[in-house]
C-alpha positions, 0 to 999 in steps of 0.5 A: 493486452499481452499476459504480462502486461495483465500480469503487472496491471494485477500487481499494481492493482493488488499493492494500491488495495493494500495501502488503501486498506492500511490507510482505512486501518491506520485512521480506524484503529491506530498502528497497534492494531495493525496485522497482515490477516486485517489488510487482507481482509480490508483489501480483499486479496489473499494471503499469497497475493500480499506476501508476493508485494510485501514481506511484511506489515512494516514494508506496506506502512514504509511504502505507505509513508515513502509516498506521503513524503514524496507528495508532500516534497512535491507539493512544497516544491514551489515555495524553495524554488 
């Protein structure tokens, strides 16, 4: 694997940790109590490794919700066609 390749893998990797921890957070203690320092620390990455994925809380909690809607158009798919 090419370092690149290491490189993406590591990014995609940190981005999943993040929203996984949002997730966790959102469902423990409601958007509110949502911070960049309780991501990190659920999702076990840095301060720099988050800001080089998101520039802000808001930007995980969209993406967050970008999926959701895509899964459930997805999954409603079959009842329009």
């Amino acid at each position: 694997m090419s370092a690149v390749e290491s490189s993406r893998q590591s990014a995609a990797q940190t981005r999943r940790h993040v929203i996984e921890a949002t997730v966790e957070l959102l469902e423990e203690q409601g958007a509110r109590g949502l911070t960049v320092s309780g991501i990190m620390n659920r999702a076990g990455v840095s301060r720099t490794a988050f800001y080089r994925q998101f520039p802000d809380v808001y930007a995980v909690v969209k993406e967050l919700l970008v999926n959701i809607a895509e899964r459930l158009a997805t999954e409603a798919a079959p009842w329009f066609s």
